[in-house]
C-alpha positions as CSV (number, residue, x, y, z in Angstrom):
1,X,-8.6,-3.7,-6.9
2,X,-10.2,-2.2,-9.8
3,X,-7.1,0.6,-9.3
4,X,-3.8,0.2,-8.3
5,X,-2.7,3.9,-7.2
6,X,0.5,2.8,-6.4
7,X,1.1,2.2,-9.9
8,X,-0.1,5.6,-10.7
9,X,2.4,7.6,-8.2
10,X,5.2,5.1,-9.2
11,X,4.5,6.1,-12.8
12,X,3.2,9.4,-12.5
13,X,6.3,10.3,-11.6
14,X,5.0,11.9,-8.0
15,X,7.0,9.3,-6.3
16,X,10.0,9.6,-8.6
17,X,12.8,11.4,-7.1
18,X,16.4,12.2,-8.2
19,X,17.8,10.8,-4.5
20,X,17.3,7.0,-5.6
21,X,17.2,4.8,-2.7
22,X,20.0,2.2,-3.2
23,X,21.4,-0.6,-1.4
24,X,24.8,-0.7,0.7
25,X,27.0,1.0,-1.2
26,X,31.4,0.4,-1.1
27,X,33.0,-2.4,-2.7
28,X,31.6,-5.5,-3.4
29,X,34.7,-7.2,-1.0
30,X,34.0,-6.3,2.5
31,X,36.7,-7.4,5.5
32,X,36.0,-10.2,7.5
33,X,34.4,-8.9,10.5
34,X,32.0,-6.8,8.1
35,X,29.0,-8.8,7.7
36,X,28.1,-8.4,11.7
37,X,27.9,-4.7,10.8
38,X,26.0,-5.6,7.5
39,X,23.1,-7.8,9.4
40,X,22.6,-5.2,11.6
41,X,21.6,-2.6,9.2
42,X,19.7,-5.1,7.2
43,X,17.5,-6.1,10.4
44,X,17.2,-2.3,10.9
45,X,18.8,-2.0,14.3
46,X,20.7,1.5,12.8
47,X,22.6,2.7,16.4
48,X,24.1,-0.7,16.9
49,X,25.1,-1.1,13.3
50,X,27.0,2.6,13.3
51,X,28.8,1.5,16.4
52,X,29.6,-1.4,14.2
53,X,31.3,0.4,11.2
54,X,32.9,2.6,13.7
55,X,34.4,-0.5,14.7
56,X,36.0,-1.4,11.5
57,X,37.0,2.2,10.7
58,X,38.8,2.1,14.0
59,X,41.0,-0.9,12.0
60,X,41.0,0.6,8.8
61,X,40.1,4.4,8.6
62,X,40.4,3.8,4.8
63,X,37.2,1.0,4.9
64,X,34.8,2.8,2.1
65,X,31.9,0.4,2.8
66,X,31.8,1.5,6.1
67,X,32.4,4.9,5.5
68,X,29.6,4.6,3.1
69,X,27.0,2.9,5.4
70,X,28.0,5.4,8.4
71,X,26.8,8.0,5.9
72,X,24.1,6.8,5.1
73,X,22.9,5.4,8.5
74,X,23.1,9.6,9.3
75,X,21.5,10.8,6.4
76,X,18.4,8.4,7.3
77,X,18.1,10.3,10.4
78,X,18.9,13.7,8.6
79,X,21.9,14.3,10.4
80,X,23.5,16.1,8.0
81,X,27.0,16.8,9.0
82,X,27.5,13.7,9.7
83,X,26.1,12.6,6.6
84,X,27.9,15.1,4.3
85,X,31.8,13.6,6.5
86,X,31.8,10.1,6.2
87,X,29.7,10.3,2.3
88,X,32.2,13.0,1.2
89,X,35.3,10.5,2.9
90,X,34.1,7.4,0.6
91,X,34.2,9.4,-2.5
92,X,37.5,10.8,-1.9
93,X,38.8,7.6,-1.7
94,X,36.3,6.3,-4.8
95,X,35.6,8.7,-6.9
96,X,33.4,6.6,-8.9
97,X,31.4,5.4,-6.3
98,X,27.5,5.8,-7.5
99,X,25.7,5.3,-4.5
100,X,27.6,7.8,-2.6
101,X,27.2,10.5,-4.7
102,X,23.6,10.0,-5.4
103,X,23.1,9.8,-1.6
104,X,25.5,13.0,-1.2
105,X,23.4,14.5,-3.4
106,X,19.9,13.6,-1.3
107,X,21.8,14.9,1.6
108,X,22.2,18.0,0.0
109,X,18.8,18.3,-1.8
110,X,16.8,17.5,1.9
111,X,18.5,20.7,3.0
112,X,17.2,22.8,-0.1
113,X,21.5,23.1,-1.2
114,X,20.4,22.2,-4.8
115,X,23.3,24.1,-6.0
116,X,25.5,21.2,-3.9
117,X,23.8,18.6,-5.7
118,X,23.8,19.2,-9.1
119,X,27.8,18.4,-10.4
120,X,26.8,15.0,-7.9
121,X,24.2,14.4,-9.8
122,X,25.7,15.0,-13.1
123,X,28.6,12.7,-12.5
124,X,26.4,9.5,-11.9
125,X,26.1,8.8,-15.7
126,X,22.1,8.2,-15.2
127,X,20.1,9.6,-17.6
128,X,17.2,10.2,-14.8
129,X,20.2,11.9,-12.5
130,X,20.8,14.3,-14.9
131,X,16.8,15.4,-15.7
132,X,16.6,16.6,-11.7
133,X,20.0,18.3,-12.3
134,X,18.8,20.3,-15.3
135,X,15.8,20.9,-12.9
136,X,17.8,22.2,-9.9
137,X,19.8,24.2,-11.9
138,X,16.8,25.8,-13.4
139,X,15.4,27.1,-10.0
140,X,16.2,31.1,-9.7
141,X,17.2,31.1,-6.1
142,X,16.4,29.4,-3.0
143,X,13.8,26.4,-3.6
144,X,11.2,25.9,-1.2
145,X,10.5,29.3,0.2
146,X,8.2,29.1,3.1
147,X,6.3,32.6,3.3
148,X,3.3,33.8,5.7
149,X,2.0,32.4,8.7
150,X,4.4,30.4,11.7
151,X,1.3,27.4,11.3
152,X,-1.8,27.0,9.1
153,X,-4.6,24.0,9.9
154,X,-6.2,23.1,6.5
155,X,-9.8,20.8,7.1
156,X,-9.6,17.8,5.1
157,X,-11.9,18.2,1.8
158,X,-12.9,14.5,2.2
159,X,-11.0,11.7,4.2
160,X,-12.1,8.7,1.9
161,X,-11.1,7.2,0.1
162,X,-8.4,9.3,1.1
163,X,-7.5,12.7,2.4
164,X,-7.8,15.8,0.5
165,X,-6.9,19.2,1.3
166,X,-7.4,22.6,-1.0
167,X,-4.8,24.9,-2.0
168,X,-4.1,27.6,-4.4
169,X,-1.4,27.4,-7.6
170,X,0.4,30.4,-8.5
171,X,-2.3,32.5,-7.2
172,X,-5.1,31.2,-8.7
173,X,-8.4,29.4,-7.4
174,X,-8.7,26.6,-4.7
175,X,-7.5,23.2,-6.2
176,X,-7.9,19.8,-4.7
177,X,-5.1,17.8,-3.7
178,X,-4.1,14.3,-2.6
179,X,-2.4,14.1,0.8
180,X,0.2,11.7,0.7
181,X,3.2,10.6,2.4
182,X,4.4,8.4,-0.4
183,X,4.3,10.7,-3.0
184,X,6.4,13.8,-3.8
185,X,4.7,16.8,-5.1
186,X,3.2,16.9,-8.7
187,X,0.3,17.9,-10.8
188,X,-1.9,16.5,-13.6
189,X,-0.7,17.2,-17.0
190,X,-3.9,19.0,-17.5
191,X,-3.7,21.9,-14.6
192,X,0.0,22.2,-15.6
193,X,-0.6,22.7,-19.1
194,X,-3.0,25.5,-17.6
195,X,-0.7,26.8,-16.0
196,X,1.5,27.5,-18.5
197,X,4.4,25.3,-16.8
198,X,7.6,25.2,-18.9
199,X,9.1,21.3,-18.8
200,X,12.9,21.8,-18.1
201,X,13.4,18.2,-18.4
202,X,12.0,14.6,-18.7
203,X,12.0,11.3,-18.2
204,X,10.5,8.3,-19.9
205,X,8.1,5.7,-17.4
206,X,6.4,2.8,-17.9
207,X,2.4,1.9,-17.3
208,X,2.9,-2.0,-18.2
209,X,4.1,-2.6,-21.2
210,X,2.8,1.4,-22.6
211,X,6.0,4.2,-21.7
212,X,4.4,7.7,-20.6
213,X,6.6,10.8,-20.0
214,X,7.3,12.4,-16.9
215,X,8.1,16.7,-17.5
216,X,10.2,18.3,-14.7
217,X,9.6,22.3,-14.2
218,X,9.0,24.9,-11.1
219,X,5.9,26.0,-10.1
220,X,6.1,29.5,-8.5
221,X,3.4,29.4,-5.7
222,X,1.3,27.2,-3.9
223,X,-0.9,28.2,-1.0
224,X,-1.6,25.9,2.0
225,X,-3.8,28.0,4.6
226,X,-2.0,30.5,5.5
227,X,1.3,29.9,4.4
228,X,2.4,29.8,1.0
229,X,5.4,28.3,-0.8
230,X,7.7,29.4,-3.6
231,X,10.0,28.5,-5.9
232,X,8.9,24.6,-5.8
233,X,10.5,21.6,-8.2
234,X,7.8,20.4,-8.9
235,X,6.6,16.9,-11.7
236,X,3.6,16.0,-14.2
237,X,3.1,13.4,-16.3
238,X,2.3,12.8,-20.0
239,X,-1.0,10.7,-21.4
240,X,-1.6,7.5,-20.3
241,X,-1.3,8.1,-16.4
242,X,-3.7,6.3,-14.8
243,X,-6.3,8.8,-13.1
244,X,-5.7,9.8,-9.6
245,X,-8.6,8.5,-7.0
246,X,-11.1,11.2,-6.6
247,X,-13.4,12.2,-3.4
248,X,-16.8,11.2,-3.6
249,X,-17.9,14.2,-5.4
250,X,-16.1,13.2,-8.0
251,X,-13.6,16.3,-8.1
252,X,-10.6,15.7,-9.9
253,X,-8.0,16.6,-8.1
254,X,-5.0,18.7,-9.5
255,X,-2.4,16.7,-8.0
256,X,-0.3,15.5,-4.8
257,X,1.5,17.0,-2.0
258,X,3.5,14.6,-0.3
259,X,7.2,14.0,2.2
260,X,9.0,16.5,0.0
261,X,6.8,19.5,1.4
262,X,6.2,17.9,4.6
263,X,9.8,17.4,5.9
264,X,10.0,21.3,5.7
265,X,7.6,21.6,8.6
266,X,6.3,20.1,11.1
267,X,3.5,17.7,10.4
268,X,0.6,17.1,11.7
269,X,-1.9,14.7,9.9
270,X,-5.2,14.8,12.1
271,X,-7.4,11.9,11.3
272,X,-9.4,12.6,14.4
273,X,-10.5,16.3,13.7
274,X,-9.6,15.8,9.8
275,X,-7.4,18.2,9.4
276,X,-3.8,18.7,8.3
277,X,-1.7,20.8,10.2
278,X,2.0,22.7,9.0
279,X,4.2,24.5,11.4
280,X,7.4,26.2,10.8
281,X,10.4,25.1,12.9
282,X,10.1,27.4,15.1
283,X,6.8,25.8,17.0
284,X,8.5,22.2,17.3
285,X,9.5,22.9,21.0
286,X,5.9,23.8,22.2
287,X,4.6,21.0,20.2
288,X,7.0,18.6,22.0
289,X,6.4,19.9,25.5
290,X,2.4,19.6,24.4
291,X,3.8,15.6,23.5
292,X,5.6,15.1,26.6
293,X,2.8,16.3,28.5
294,X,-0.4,15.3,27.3
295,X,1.5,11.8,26.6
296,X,1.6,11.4,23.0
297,X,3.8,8.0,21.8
298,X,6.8,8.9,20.5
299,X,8.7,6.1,17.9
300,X,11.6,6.8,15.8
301,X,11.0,8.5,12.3
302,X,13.8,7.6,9.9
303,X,13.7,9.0,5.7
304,X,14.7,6.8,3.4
305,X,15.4,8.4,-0.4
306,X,13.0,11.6,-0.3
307,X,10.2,10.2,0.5
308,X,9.6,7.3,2.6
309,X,9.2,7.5,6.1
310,X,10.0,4.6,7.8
311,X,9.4,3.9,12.2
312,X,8.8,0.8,14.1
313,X,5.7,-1.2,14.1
314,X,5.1,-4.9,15.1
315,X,2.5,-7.8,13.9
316,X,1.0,-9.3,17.4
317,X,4.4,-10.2,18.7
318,X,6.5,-10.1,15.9
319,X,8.2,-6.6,16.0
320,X,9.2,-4.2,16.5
321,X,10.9,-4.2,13.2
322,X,10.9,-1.4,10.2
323,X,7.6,-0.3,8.8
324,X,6.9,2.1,6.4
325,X,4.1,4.8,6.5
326,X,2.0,5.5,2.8
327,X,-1.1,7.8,4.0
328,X,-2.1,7.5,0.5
329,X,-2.4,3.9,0.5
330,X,-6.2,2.9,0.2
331,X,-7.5,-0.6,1.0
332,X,-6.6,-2.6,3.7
333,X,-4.3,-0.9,6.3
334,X,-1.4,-3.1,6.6
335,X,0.6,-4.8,4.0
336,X,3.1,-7.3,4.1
337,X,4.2,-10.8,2.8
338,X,2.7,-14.3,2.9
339,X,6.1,-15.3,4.9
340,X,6.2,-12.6,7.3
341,X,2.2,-13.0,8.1
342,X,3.3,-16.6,9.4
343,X,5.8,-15.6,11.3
344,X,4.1,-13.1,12.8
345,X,1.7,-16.0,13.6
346,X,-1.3,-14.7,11.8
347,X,-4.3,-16.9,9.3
348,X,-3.5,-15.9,5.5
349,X,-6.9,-16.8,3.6
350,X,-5.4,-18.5,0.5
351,X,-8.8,-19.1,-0.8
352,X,-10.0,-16.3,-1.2
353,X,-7.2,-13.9,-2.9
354,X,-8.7,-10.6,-3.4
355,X,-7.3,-9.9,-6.9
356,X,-7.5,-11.7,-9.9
357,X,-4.4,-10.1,-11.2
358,X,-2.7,-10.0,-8.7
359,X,-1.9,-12.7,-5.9
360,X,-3.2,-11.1,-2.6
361,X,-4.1,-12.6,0.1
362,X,-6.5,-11.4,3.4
363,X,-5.1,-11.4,6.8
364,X,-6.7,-10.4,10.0
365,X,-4.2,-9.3,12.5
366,X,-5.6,-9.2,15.9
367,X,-3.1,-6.7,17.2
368,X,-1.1,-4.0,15.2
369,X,1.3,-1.9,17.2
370,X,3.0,1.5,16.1
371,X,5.2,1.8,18.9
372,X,2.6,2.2,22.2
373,X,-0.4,2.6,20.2
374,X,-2.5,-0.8,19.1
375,X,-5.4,-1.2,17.0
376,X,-6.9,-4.7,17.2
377,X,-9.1,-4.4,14.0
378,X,-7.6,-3.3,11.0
379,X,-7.8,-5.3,7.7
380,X,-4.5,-6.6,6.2
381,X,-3.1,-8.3,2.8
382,X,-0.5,-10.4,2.2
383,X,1.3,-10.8,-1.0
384,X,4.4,-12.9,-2.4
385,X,7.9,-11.8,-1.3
386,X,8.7,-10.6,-4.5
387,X,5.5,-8.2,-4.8
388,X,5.4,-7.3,-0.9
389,X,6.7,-4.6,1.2
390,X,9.3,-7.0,2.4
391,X,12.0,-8.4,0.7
392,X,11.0,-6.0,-2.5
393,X,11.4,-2.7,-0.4
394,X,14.3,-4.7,1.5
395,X,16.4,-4.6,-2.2
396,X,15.8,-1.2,-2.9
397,X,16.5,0.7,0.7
398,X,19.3,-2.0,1.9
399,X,17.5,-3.1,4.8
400,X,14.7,-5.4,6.3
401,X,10.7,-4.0,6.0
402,X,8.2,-5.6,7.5
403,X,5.0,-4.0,6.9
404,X,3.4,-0.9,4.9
405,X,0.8,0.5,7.7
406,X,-1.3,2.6,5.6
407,X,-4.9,4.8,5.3
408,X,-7.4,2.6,6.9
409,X,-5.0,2.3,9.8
410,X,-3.8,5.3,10.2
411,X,-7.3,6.8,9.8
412,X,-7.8,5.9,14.3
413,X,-4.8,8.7,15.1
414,X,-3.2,12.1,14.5
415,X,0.0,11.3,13.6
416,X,3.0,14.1,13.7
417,X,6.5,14.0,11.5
418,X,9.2,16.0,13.0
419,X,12.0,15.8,10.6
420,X,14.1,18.3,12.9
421,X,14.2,15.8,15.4
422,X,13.6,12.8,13.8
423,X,10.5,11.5,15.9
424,X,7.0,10.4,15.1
425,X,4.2,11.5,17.2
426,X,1.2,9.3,17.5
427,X,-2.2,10.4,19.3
428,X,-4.8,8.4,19.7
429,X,-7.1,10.7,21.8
């Protein structure tokens, strides 16, 4: 691929985020009867692993690892209380413990309590940690303000390569952005520096071997239809960013909204009508009843770090197992690993990889299932373990992923995140 835009939001800071998604956290030394508990959550199976570490902290109320990973396993299905006991439990008992207070902090920052987060963050001893805490404690009252209309529908600008909605910054003109559930929310350095945005903070990335910088400020407004948002952290990067992909106009977009914006509404992402469609919380219960009526699938919608929306999908037969959702992702619409394409009993084309730089592989799944809903004719890739979505994604969230399902499979449905509820909404007609 002649551009790799992963590289660019993993740079570009727009998928940087100060909740950093880590393995199990606790002591390396787990009892004896842990590791059932452990393989559990790896393979993704979240309500029997809980039940699990309930077990053990039956035995040992005292167990931090599974007072850790009992956190954790709530705050990946944003139940916060729950979250906020057995997280706030492990660090009474280890103060020192990392993980636990970054993911303490996520907990907080996912409910707009920056204020909560900041001394968490500032006890990590990471350098990046303490950026987004000199950005939180910049913010002048309550982040995120949601302001206008109960619902807006914005048409999609363009839907290839991929989708593109306009909206207005700080009161200005219409500006194009990238929709994307990967990403965070962020601007090029050029529309910030019109802007007049103030860094707060920054970080230091690398593009290969070159380092870029990544600024941290607020932007006051931005306007989505009829509702408008205040008061937003929001990122932008320094030269040498890799260009974002453009519609085929050629506008330049001014930069991505992404999971951090969505999870404050319910989201709706209409490839069918091409539009993209936010409502407050107040309008989840009609939407469900609509669901339960009209017979949308429903899967489970789980949030790993800030932005990553993760739900069951399967390969043919192999499944349903942990797949990860990137409506930004252009190319082929599933990606996975040479190892689990076999398994999953599918023809990787060794000779023909499709990158020179890279070692990727075609695959033609016949059947790709998210939840109910199939599609028998989506491209795939496959790449090594240690550059898939597998065992690569597996290290950095703690647990098993088998597949990235993104824009060119996606593109068939309207698909719908409520983050209230935790559910994923697919509609295929």
């Amino acid at each position: 691929m002649a551009y790799d835009r992963r590289g660019f939001l993993r740079t570009a800071g727009l998928a940087v985020t100060a909740g950093a998604v880590l393995p199990p956290l606790g002591p390396a030394a787990a009892t004896a009867t842990a590791p059932s508990a452990d393989q559990l959550f790896k393979a993704g199976k979240f309500d029997q692993a809980d039940r699990a570490y309930a077990r053990l902290l039956r035995e040992n109320p005292d167990d931090v690892r599974a007072l850790g990973q009992r956190g954790y396993i709530a705050l990946l299905s944003n139940r916060f209380d729950s979250a906020e006991r057995f997280l706030g439990r492990a660090l009474r008992l280890a103060p020192d413990d990392v993980p636990a207070k970054q993911r303490l902090a996520e907990c907080y920052v996912r409910q707009d309590r920056l204020s909560r987060a900041i001394p968490l963050l500032r006890g990590t001893g990471s350098k990046r940690d303490e950026a987004f805490a000199d950005q939180y404690a910049s913010l002048t009252g309550t982040p995120w303000q949601v302001h206008g209309a109960q619902g807006t529908r914005l048409p999609w600008y363009a839907t290839d390569p991929l989708p593109f909605v306009e909206a207005s910054v700080n009161g200005g003109r219409s500006r194009l952005f990238l929709i994307d559930t990967y990403a965070t929310a962020g601007l090029t350095q050029e529309v910030a520096e019109e802007l007049g945005l103030r860094a707060v903070a920054e970080l230091t990335a690398h593009v290969g071997s070159h380092s870029i910088t990544l600024y941290l400020g607020v932007l006051e407004s931005l306007r989505l239809g009829g509702i408008e948002l205040r008061n937003i952290p929001i990122q932008w990067t320094g030269e040498g960013t890799p260009d974002m992909p453009r519609p085929p106009d050629g506008t330049r977009p001014a930069g991505a909204i992404g999971t951090t914006l969505f999870y404050h509404f319910l989201t709706t992402m209409d490839y069918r009508s091409k539009s993209l469609v936010l409502r407050r919380g107040n309008g989840t219960g009609a939407f469900r009843a609509e669901a339960r009526k009209r017979g949308y699938d429903r899967v489970p919608l789980w949030l790993a770090g800030d932005h990553f929306p993760c739900t069951l999908g399967s390969l043919r037969d192999y499944g349903p197992r942990i797949v990860t959702l990137d409506t930004g992702g252009f190319g082929p619409g599933v990606g996975t690993t040479v190892e689990i394409a076999e398994r999953a009993g599918l023809k990787v084309d060794y000779d023909h990889p499709t990158d020179d730089t890279r070692t990727r592989f075609p695959i033609e799944p016949d059947r790709i299932s998210l939840g109910r809903t199939v599609r028998h004719d989506a491209a795939g890739i496959a790449e090594p373990p240690s550059m898939g979505p597998g065992p690569g994604q597996s290290r950095q969230f703690g647990f098993d992923v088998m597949a990235n399902y993104s824009h060119d499979f996606l593109r068939r449905f309207a698909i719908t995140f409520d983050y209230t509820h935790m559910d994923l909404y697919v509609r295929s007609s």
